[in-house]
C-alpha positions as CSV (number, residue, x, y, z in Angstrom):
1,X,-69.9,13.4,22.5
2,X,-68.3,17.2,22.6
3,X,-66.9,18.2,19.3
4,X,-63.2,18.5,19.8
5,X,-61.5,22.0,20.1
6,X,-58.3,22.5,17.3
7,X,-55.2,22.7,19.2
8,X,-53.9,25.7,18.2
9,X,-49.2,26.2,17.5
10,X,-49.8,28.1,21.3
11,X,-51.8,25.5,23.2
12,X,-51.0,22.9,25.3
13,X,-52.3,18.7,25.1
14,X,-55.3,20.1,26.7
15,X,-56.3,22.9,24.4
16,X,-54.5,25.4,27.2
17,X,-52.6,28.5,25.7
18,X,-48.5,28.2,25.9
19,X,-48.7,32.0,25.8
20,X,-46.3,33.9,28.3
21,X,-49.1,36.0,29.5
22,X,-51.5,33.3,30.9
23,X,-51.3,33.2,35.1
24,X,-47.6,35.3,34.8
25,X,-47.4,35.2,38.6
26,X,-48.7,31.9,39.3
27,X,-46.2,30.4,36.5
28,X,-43.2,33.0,37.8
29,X,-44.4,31.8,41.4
30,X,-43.7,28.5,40.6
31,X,-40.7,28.8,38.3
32,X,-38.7,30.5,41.3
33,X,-40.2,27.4,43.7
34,X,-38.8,25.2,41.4
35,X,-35.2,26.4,41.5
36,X,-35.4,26.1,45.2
37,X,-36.3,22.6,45.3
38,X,-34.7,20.8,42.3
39,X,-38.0,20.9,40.2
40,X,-39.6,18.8,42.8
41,X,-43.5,19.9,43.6
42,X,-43.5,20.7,47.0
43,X,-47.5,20.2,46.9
44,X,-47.0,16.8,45.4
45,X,-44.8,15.8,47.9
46,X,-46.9,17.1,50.6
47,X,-50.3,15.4,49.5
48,X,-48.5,12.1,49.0
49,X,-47.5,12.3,52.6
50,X,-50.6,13.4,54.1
51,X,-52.4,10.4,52.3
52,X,-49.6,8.1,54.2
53,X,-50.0,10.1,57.4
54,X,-53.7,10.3,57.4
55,X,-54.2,6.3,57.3
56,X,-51.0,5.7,59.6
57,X,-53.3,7.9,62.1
58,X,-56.4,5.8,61.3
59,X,-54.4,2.3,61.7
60,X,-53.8,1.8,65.2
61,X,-53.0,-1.9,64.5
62,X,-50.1,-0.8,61.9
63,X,-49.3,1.4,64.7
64,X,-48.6,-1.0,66.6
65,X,-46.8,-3.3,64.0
66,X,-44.6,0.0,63.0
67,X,-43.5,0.4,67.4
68,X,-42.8,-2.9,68.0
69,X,-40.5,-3.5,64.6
70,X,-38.6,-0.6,65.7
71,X,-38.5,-1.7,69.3
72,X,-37.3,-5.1,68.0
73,X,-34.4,-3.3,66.0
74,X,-33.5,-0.9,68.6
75,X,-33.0,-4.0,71.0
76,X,-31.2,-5.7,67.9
77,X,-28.4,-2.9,67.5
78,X,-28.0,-2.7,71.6
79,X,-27.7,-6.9,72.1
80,X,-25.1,-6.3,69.1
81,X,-23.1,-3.1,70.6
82,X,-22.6,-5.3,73.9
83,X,-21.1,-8.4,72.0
84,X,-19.9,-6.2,69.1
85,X,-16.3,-7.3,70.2
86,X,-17.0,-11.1,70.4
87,X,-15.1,-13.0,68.0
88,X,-17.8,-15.8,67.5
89,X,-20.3,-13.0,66.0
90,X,-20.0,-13.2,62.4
91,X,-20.2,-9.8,60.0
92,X,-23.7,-9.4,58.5
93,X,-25.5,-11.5,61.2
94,X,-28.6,-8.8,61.7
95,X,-29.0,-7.7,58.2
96,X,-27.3,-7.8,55.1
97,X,-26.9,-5.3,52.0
98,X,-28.9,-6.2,49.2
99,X,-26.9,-7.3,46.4
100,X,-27.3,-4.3,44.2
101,X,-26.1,-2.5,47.2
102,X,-22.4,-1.7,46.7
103,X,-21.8,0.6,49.4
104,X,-20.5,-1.8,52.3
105,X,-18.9,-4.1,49.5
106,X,-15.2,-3.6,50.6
107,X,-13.9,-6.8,53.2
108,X,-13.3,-3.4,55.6
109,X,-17.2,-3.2,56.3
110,X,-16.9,-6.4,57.9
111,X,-14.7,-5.3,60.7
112,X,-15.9,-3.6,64.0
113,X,-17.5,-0.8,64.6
114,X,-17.7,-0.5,61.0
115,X,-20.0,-3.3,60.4
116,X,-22.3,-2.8,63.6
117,X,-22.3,1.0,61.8
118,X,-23.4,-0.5,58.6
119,X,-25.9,-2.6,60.0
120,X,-27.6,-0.5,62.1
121,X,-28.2,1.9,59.2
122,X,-29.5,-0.7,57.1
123,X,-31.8,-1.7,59.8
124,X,-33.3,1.7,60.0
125,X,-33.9,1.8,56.5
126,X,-35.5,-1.1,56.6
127,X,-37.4,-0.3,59.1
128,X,-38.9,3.3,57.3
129,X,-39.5,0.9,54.1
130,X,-42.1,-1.1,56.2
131,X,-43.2,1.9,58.2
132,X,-43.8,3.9,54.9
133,X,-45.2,0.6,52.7
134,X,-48.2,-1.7,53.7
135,X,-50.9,1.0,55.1
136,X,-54.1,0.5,54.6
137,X,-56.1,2.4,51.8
138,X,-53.0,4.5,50.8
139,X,-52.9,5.3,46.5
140,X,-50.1,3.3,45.3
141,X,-48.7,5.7,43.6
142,X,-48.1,8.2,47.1
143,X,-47.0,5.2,48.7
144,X,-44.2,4.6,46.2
145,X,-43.5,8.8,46.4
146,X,-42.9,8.2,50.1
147,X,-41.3,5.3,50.5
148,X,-38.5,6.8,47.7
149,X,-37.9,10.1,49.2
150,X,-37.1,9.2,52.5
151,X,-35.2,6.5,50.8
152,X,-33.2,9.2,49.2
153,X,-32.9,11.5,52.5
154,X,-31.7,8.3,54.8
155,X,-29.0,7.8,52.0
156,X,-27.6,10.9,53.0
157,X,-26.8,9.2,56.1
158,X,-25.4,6.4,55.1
159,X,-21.7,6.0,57.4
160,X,-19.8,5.2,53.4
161,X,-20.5,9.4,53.1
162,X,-18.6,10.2,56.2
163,X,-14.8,9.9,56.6
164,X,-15.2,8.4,60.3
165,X,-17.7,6.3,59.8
166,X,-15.8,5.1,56.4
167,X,-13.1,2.3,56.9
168,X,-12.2,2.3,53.4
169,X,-11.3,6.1,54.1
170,X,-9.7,5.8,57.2
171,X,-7.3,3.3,56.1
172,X,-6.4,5.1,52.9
173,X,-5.9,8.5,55.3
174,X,-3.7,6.5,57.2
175,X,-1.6,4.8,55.0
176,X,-1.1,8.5,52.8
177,X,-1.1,10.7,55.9
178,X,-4.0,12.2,54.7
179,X,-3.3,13.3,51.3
180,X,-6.4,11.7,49.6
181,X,-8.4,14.4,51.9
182,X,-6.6,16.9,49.8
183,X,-7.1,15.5,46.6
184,X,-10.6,15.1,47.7
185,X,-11.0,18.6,48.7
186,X,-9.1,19.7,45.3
187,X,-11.6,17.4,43.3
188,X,-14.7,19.4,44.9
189,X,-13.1,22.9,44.1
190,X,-13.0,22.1,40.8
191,X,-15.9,20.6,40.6
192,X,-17.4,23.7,42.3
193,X,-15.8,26.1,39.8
194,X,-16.8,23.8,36.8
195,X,-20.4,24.1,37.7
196,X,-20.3,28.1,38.5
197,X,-18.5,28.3,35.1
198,X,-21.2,29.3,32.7
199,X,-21.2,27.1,29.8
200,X,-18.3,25.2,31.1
201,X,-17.4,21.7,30.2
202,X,-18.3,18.5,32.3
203,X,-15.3,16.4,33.9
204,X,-14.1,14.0,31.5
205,X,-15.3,15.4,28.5
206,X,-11.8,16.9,26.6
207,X,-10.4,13.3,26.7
208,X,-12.8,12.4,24.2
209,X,-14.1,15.5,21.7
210,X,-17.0,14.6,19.3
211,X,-15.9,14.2,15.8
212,X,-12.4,13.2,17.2
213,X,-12.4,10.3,19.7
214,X,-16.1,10.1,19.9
215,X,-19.2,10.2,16.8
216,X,-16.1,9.3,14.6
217,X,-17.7,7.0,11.8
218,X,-16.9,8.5,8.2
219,X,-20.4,9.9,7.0
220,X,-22.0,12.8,5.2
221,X,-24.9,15.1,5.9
222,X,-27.2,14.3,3.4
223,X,-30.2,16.4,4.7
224,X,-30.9,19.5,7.5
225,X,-33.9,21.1,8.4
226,X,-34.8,23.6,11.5
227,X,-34.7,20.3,13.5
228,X,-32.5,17.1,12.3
229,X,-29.4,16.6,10.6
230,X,-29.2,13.1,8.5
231,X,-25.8,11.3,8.6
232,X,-25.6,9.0,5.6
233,X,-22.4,6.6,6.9
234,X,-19.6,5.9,4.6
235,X,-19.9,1.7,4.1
236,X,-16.9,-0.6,5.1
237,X,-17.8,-3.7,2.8
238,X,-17.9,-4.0,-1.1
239,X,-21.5,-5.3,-0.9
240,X,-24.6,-4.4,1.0
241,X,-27.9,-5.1,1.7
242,X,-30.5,-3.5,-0.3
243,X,-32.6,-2.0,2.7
244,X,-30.8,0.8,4.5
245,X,-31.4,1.2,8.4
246,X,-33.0,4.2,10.3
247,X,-31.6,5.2,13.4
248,X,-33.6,7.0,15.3
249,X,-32.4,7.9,19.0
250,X,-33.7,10.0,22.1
251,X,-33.4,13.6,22.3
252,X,-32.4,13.3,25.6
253,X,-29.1,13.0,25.1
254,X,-27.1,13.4,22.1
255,X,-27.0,10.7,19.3
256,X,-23.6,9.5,19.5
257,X,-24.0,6.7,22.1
258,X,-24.4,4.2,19.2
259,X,-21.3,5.2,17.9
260,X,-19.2,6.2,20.7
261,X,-15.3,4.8,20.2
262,X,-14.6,2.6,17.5
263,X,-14.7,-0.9,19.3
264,X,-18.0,-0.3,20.8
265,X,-19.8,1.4,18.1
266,X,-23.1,0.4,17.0
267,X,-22.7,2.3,13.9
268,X,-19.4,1.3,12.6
269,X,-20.5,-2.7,13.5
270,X,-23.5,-2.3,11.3
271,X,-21.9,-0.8,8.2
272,X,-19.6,-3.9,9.2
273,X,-22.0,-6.1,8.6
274,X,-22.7,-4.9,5.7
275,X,-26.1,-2.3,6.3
276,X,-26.0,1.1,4.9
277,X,-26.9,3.0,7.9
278,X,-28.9,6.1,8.0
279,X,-28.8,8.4,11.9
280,X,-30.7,11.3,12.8
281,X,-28.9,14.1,14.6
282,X,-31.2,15.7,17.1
283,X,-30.9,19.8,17.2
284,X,-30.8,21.1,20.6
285,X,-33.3,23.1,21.1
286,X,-33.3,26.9,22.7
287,X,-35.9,29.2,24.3
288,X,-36.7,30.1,20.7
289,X,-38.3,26.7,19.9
290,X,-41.1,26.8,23.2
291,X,-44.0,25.9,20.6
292,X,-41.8,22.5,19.3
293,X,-44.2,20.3,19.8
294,X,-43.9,16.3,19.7
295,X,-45.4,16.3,16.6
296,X,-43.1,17.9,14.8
297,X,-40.0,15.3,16.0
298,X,-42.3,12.9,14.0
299,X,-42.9,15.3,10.8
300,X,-39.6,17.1,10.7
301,X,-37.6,14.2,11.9
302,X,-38.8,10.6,11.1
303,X,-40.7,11.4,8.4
304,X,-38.5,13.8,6.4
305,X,-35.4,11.0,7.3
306,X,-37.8,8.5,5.6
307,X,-38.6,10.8,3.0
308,X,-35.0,11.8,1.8
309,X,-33.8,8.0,2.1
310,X,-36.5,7.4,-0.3
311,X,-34.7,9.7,-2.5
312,X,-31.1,8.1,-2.0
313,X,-32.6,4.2,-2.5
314,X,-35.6,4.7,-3.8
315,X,-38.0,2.0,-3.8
316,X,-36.6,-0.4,-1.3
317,X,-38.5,-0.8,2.4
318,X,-36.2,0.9,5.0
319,X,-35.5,-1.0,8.4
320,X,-36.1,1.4,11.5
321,X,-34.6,1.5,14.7
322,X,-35.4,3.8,17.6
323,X,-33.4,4.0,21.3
324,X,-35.3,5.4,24.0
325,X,-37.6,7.9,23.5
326,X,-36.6,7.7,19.6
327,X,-38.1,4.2,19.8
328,X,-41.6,5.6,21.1
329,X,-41.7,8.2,18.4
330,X,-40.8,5.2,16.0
331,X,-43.9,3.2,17.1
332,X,-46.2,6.4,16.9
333,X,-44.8,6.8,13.3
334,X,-45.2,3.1,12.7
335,X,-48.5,3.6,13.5
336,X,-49.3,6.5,11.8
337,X,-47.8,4.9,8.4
338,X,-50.0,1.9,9.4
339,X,-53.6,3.5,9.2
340,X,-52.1,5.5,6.5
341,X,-51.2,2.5,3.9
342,X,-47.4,3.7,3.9
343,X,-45.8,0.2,3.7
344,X,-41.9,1.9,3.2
345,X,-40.7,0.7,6.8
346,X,-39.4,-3.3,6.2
347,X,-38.7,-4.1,9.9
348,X,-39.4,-2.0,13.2
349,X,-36.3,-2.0,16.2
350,X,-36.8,-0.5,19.7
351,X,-34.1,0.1,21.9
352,X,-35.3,0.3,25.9
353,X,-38.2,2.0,24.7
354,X,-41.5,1.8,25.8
355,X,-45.1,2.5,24.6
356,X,-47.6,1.7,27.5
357,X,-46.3,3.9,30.4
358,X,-48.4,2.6,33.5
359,X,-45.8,0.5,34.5
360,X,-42.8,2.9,33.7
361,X,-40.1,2.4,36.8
362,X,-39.7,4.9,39.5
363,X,-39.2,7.5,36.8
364,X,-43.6,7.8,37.5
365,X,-42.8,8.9,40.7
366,X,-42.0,12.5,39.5
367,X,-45.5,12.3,37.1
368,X,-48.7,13.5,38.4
369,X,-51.2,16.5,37.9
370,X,-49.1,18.9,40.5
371,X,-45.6,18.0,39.6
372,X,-46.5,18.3,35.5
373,X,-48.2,21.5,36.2
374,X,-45.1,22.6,38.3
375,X,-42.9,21.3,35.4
376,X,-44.6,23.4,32.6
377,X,-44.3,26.6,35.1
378,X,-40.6,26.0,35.7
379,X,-40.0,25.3,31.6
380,X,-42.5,28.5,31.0
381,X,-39.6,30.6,32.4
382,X,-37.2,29.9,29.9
383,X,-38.8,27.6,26.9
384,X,-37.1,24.5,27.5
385,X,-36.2,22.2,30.7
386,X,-32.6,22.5,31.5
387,X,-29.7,20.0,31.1
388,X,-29.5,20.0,34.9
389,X,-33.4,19.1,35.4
390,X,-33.1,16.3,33.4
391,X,-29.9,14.6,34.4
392,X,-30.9,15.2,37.9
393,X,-34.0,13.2,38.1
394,X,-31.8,10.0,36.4
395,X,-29.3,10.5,38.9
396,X,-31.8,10.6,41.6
397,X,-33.5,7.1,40.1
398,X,-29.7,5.4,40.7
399,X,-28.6,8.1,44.1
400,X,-26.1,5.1,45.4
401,X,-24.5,4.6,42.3
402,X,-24.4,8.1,40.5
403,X,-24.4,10.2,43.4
404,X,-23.0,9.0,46.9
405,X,-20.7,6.6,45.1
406,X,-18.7,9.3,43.6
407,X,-19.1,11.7,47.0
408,X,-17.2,8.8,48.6
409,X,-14.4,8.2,45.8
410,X,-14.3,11.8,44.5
411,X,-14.3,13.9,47.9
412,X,-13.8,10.9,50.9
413,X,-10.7,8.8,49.0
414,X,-9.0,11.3,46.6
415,X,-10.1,9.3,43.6
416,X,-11.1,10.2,40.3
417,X,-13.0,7.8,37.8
418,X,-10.9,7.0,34.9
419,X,-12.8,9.1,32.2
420,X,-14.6,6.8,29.4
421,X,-16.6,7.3,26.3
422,X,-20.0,7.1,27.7
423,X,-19.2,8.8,31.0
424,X,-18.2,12.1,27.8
425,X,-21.5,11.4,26.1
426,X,-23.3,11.2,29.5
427,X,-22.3,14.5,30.2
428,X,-23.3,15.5,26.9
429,X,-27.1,16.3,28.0
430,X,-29.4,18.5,25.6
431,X,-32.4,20.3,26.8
432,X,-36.2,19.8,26.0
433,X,-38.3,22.7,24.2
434,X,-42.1,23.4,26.7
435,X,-44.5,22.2,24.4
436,X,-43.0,19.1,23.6
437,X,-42.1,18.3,26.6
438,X,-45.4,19.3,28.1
439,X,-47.2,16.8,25.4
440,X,-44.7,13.8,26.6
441,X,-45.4,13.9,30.3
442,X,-49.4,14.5,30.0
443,X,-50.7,12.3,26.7
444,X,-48.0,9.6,27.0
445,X,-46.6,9.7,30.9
446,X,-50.2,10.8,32.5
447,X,-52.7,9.9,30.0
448,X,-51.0,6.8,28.9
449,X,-52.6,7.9,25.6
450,X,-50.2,5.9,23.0
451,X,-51.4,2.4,24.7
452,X,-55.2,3.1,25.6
453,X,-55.8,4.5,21.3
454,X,-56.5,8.1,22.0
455,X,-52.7,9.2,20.6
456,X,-53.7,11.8,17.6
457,X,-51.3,11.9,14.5
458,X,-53.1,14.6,12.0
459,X,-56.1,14.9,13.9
460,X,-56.9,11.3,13.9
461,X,-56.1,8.5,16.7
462,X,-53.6,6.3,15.9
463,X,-53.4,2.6,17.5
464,X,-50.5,0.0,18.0
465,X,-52.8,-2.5,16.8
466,X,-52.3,-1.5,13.2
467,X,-48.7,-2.6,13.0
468,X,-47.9,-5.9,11.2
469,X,-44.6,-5.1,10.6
470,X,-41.9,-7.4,12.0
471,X,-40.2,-6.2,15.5
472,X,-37.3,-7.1,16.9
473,X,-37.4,-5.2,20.6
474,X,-34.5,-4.8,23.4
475,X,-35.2,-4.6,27.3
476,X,-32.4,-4.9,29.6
477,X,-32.4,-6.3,32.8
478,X,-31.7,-3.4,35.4
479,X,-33.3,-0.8,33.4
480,X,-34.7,2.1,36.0
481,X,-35.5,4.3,32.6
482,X,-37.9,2.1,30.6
483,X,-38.1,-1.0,33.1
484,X,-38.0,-4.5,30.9
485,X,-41.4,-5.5,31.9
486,X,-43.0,-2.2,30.7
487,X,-41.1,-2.8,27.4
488,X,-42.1,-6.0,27.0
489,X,-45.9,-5.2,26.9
490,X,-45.0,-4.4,23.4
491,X,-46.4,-8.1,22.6
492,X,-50.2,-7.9,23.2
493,X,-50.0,-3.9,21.8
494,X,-48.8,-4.8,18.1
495,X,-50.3,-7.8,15.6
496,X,-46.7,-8.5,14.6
497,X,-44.1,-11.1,15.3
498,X,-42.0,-10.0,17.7
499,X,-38.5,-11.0,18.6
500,X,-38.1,-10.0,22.0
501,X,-34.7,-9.6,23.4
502,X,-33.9,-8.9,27.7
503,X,-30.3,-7.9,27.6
504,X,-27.9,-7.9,30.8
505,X,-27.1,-4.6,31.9
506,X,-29.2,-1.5,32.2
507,X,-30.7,1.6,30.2
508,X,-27.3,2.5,28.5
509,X,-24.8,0.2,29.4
510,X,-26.9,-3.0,28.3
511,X,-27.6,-1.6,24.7
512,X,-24.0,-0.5,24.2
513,X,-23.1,-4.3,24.2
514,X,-19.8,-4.7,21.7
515,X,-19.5,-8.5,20.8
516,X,-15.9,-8.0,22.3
517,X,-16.7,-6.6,25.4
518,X,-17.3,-9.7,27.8
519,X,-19.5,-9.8,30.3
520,X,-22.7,-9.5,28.4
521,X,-25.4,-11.8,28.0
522,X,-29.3,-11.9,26.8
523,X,-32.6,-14.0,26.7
524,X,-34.2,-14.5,23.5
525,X,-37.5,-15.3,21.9
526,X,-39.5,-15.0,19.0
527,X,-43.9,-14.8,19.7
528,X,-46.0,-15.0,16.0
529,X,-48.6,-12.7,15.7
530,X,-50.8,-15.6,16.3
531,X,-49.0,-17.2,18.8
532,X,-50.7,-17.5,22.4
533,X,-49.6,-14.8,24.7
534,X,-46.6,-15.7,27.5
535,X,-46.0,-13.6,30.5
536,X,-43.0,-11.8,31.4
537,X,-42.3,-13.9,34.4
538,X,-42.9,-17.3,32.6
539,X,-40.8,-15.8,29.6
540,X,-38.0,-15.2,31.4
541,X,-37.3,-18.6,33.4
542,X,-38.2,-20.5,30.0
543,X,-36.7,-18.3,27.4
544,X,-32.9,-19.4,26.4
545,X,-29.7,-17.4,27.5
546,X,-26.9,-16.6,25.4
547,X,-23.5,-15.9,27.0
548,X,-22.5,-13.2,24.5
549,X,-23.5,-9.9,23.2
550,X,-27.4,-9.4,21.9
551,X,-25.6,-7.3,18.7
552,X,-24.5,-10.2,16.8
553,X,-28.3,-11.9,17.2
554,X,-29.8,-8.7,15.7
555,X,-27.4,-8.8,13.1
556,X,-28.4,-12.2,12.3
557,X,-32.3,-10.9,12.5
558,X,-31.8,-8.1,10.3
559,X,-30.1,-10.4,7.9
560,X,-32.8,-12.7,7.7
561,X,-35.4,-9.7,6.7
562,X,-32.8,-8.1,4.1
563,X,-32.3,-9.2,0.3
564,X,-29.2,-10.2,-1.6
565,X,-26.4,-8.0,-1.0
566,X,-25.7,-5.3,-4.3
567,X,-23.8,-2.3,-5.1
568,X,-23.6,0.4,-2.1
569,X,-26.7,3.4,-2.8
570,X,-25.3,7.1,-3.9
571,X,-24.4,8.9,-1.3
572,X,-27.2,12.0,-0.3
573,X,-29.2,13.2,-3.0
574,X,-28.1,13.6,-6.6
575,X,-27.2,17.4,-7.1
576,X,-27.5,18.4,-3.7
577,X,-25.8,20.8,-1.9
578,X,-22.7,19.5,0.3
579,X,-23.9,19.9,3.9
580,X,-20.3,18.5,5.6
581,X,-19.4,15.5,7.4
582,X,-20.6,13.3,9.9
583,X,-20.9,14.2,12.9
584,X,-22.6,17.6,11.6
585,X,-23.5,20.9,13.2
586,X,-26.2,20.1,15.5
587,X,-24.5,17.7,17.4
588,X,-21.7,20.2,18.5
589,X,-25.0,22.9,19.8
C-alpha cells in the first residue's frame, strides 16, 4: 500500500494545491461559466443526458412504451376538451395533484378551462417522469439528474405562473380592477432594486433585528477565537443540572434559529428547564479564510467550546447537540474523542443531521466529479461560495414551494407573506470558505468517507463504531436537506443506545417545534446497543406517535442522563476579559 502524501494548509482532500496559480484559465474559465448558469455544470448535465438519450436510442421497446403513453394522453386531453363543458364530468377525473402539490389547491382549479388547464399540465409531467425514468442500463444517479431538471423547467410552465391561465388571479383582478397587478408589479421592483443593491437587506428582515426581536436570550461571550464566539446563556431557574449543553449548529446559516422569538426558542426552553446552555456562534467567513479547512471547525470550534466549558464547570461530562451540518461535525468529534479516550461528552444530540451520505435526498443531484470540480473553480474566484449559491440550490430542492409559490402571490396576486422569525433568519445566509467546502462535498458528499472509516482526524481514521455514548437523534418527516431515512442509519453506524426521534415537518420547520405551537407531532423509539436492528420502514408503522411537540420528550431524555440539580456554574472564565453580550460580534458579520 502507497505511503500517504501530507496534505499540506494549500492542498485540497486529494493532496491537490488550493493555490491561485494552478490551471488560472481553466479555473477563471469555469468560474465565469458558473455565473452564467447558476453554478450548475453544464458537462454534468450534459453527460447525464446523453447516458439517458443513448439507451432511449437503444430501447426501441421503451420507445414504444414512451409513444403510445403520450398518444394515450394526448387522446386523454382531446376526449376531455370536447366534453370539458359537461356537467356530469367531475374535476380531477384524468389526473390529480399529488398531495404535496399545492399549486391547483384553491376550489377555483376545479372550474373549467381551468381545471382541463391544470390537468393537462400535470399529465405531461407525468408523462416526461416515465419518459425520463425506467430505461434500461441508465446510472441511477443521471437518471435522477434528468428526471429533476426537466421537472424544474416544466414547472416553469405550470398555468398557476401565468395570470390567464391563473383563476385565483383572474378573479382577484376582477373583483380589484386590477390593482393586485400593480402591487404585483411594485413587489418585483423592489425586489429587483433589493437584489441590485449591494449588501442590501433581504425582505422581511427589519421587522425582526438580531439582538432585538430575534437571538434575544440574555447571555455572555465567554470565549472568541479567529472562528467562534461562545454564548454562555444567562439561566432562568434557581437550580440546574450539573451537565451543561453544547450547541453546536450548521454554518450554513446563522445560529439563531434555535433561539429565534421568545415562544419558539429552543434556547430560552432549555435554560427553562433548567440546563445551562452553552451555543457556538459561527464566524462568517471572507475571501481571506480560502485555506479554512473542515478541520479546523472541529479544532477551533467544538473542541475549544469543549475546552473552555471545561474551564467554567470543570469536571462534569457536557451533553452535545449539533443541527445540521453542526451535528455531523459533532459525530466526527465524537468520534475523534472516542479513539482518543476523551470521555468529557455525557450524551450526543443530532438535529437533521446525517453521517452516511449515499442516501442523502435530491441535494446528491448537484454532487459528482464534474459539478465538485466546477464548484471548487467557481469558489477559487473569490475564496468562499456565495450566499446566493447556497440558498439557490435549497430553493431549487422545494421550486413549487420556495420559488413559483411566491411568483404567483408576490407578482400574479399583489400579496406579500406576512414576514416571520424564520423567514428573517432564512434570509440570513452566510457563505462557505474553498477549502472547507471543497473537503465537505468530496470526503463526506462523494467519498462517503465518514460512514465507509476512511474520515482522518490528526492523521488517523476515525470510525462511528467507537461511540458508546448515548444518542438521542431527530429526523423529520419531509426533510429534502438530510432526508429521515439517511438520518436514521445512524443505528447500525454507532454501538450506542439510540433514541431515535421522526418529527412532523421538515429540515427547519420540524426542529423549531415550540410545545405551544400545535400542529406538531413525532414517532419515538429507543434501540440498545445490543438490541436487534429494525428497519426504517418497519420502525415507522410500529413505532408510537405522539400528538405534541418532540421538545418536551428530549427534555425528559436529557433529564434522565443529568444529575441532581445544584447551584447555577460561574459565568465565563474566572478573570477573563468581558467579551459582551449574547448575541456577539460574529453573528451581526
Amino acid at each position: 500500500m502507497p505511503e500517504a502524501r501530507p496534505i499540506s494548509l494549500d492542498a485540497g482532500t486529494d493532496g491537490r494545491e488550493f493555490s491561485r496559480e494552478d490551471h488560472e484559465l481553466d479555473k477563471a474559465f469555469s468560474a465565469v461559466l458558473a455565473r452564467m448558469t447558476g453554478g450548475i455544470s453544464p458537462a454534468a448535465l450534459s453527460m447525464a443526458y446523453l447516458d439517458w438519450a443513448c439507451h432511449l436510442a437503444a430501447a426501441p421497446q421503451r420507445q414504444i412504451d414512451v409513444a403510445h403513453q403520450a398518444f394515450q394522453a394526448l387522446r386523454k386531453i382531446a376526449e376531455r376538451s370536447v366534453h370539458f363543458a359537461d356537467p356530469n364530468r367531475q374535476p380531477w377525473d384524468l389526473i390529480k395533484p399529488q398531495p404535496t402539490d399545492r399549486r391547483f389547491s384553491k376550489p377555483q382549479w376545479a372550474t373549467q378551462p381551468f381545471n382541463l388547464f391544470a390537468q393537462a399540465f400535470l399529465l405531461g409531467e407525468d408523462w416526461w417522469h416515465k419518459a425520463t425514468t425506467g430505461v434500461r442500463g441508465v446510472d441511477p444517479a443521471n437518471e435522477a439528474v434528468v428526471d429533476f431538471s426537466i421537472r424544474q423547467l416544466l414547472d416553469t410552465f405550470a398555468p398557476s405562473n401565468f395570470a390567464a391561465t391563473n383563476p385565483e388571479v383572474i378573479e382577484k383582478s376582477l373583483r380589484s380592477g386590477g390593482e393586485n397587478l400593480v402591487f404585483g408589479w411594485q413587489n418585483w421592483l423592489s425586489d429587483l432594486m433589493q437584489v441590485l443593491q449591494p449588501g442590501g437587506s433581504s425582505r422581511g428582515t427589519p421587522d425582526f433585528v438580531v439582538g432585538e426581536t430575534v437571538a434575544t436570550a440574555p447571555g455572555k461571550i465567554v470565549f472568541r477565537n479567529k472562528l467562534i464566539e461562545l454564548i454562555q446563556y444567562a439561566p432562568t431557574t434557581e437550580m440546574v443540572r450539573p451537565e451543561p449543553v453544547l450547541i453546536v449548529p450548521a454554518w450554513i446559516m446563522k445560529y439563531y434559529i434555535l433561539d429565534l422569538s421568545p415562544h419558539n426558542s429552543l434556547v430560552k426552553h432549555l435554560t427553562d428547564q433548567g440546563f445551562t446552555v452553552f451555543m457556538i456562534s459561527w464566524r462568517n467567513p471572507g475571501a481571506e479564510d480560502r485555506n479554512l479547512a473542515f478541520d479546523d471547525y472541529r479544532s477551533f470550534g467544538v473542541m475549544s467550546a469543549l475546552d473552555v466549558i471545561g474551564r467554567i464547570v470543570p469536571n462534569v461530562p457536557i451533553h452535545a447537540a449539533g443541527y445540521c451540518l453542526g451535528g455531523t461535525l459533532l459525530s466526527i468529534t465524537a468520534a475523534a474523542m472516542a479513539r482518543d479516550g476523551d470521555d468529557r461528552l455525557k450524551t450526543i444530540t443530532l438535529f437533521a443531521a446525517q453521517t452516511d451520505f449515499t442516501e442523502a435526498g435530491e441535494l446528491t443531484l448537484f454532487i459528482n466529479e464534474s459539478q465538485v470540480a466546477f464548484l471548487e473553480d467557481m469558489m477559487w474566484e473569490r475564496g468562499y461560495l456565495d450566499t446566493t449559491q447556497m440558498a439557490g440550490a435549497f430553493q431549487l430542492l422545494r421550486s413549487n414551494d420556495l420559488i413559483w409559490s411566491r411568483v404567483s402571490r408576490d407578482y400574479l396576486l399583489g400579496e406579500r407573506a406576512n414576514p416571520s422569525d424564520l423567514m428573517a433568519w432564512n434570509a440570513d445566509a452566510t457563505r462557505l470558505p474553498y477549502r472547507m467546502h471543497s473537503e465537505y462535498l468530496r470526503k463526506l458528499f462523494l467519498n462517503n468517507d465518514l460512514a465507509e472509516g476512511r474520515y482522518q482526524v490528526e492523521g488517523k481514521p476515525v470510525a462511528l463504531s467507537d461511540i458508546h455514548t448515548p444518542m438521542f437523534v431527530v429526523g423529520t418527516v419531509r426533510d429534502h436537506v438530510a432526508p429521515w431515512r439517511s438520518t436514521y442509519k445512524i443505528h447500525y453506524e454507532v454501538d450506542a443506545d439510540v433514541t431515535f426521534v421522526l418529527a412532523s415537518g421538515g429540515h427547519n420547520a420540524g426542529i423549531v417545534a415550540p410545545p405551544d405551537e400545535p400542529g406538531h407531532s413525532h414517532q419515538v423509539r429507543t434501540k440498545a446497543a445490543d438490541a436487534p436492528y429494525l428497519g426504517p420502514d418497519e420502525w415507522q408503522k410500529t413505532s408510537p406517535r405522539i400528538d405534541e411537540s418532540w421538545w418536551p420528550t428530549w427534555f425528559s431524555w436529557l433529564g434522565q442522563h443529568s444529575g441532581v440539580p445544584g447551584q447555577p456554574p460561574q459565568v465565563g472564565i474566572e478573570g477573563s476579559t468581558d467579551l459582551g453580550c449574547a448575541p456577539g460580534d460574529y453573528v451581526h458579520t
